[in-house]
Phi, psi and omega in degrees: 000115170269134169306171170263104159315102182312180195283321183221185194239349168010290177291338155297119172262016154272145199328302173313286162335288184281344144280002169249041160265329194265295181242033210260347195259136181298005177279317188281347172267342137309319198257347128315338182274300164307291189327295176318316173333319201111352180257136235246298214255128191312290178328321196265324183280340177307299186304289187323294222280340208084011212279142167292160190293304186315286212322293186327289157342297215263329188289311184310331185296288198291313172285356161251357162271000164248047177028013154295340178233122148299150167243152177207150194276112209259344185212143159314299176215106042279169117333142158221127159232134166265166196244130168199152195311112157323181175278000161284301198289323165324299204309350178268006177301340172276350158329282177303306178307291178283009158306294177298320186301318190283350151301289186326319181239042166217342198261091177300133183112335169328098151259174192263142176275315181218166183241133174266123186214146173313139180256022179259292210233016165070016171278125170280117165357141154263170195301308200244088182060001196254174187249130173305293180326306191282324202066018186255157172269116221261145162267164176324317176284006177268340203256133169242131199274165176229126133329134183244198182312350209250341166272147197261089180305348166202068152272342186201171161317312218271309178293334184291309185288326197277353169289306179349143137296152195188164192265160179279135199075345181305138115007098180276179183194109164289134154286166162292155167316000000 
């Protein structure tokens, strides 16, 4: 007889298991990967994910009441707010890295959209975040994203500023539609 996978892991205590309370829906773990990109602003993850407004809304909600995400006020009159990772949400970036190598090599048809590479000495990140060349584990303020062969620069505005090479956390700034 098989069971129903419940709505949450609530009655559970492993990690895993309540971390994926947290980050477990695939919209919300988009929209950390973009918050690493730089993109900040409600309009640019609606455009970049394709995501519906309700989805959206309700991930941003949830990932700054479960402190991954700030909201913070960038413009007064309209009201504007951007969104960024806390140092909870940064911790997930060896998460995310490996997430993606382990797309790469395991998902057949998979190419890489970016390349993460140290931006001291222009070596590409090891699976897990270290620069093979330097032998050190690279920080965040360090990485620089590239574009790879699996990206399209001109699907949205928002994919067009993200071709540039750029550090990770950096601030996009999109042109409009």
């Amino acid at each position: 007889m098989r069971m129903a996978l419940g709505k949450d892991y609530a009655t559970q205590q492993c990690s895993i298991a309540r971390a994926l309370e947290v980050i477990g829906e695939r919209w919300t773990l988009l929209v950390v990967r973009d918050a690493f990109y730089g993109v900040r602003r409600y309009s640019d993850f609606l455009v970049h994910l394709g995501i519906p407004r309700a989805v959206l809304a309700a991930r941003l909600q949830s990932l700054i009441e479960a402190g991954v995400l700030e909201k913070r006020r960038y413009q007064q009159s309209p009201p504007r707010d951007e969104y960024l990772l806390t140092d909870s949400g940064k911790a997930l970036w060896p998460v995310l890295r490996t997430l993606g190598v382990w797309g790469s090599e395991h998902i057949p048809g998979t190419r890489p959209m970016r390349h993460f590479v140290h931006a001291a000495c222009g070596t590409e990140l090891g699976p897990w975040g270290n620069c093979p060349a330097c032998a050190q584990v690279v920080s965040l303020e360090d990485v620089e994203m590239r574009p790879g062969d699996g990206l399209d620069p001109n699907r949205d505005p928002v994919s067009r500023a993200l071709f540039a090479p750029r550090r990770l956390l950096q601030p996009l700034e999109a042109d409009p539609v």
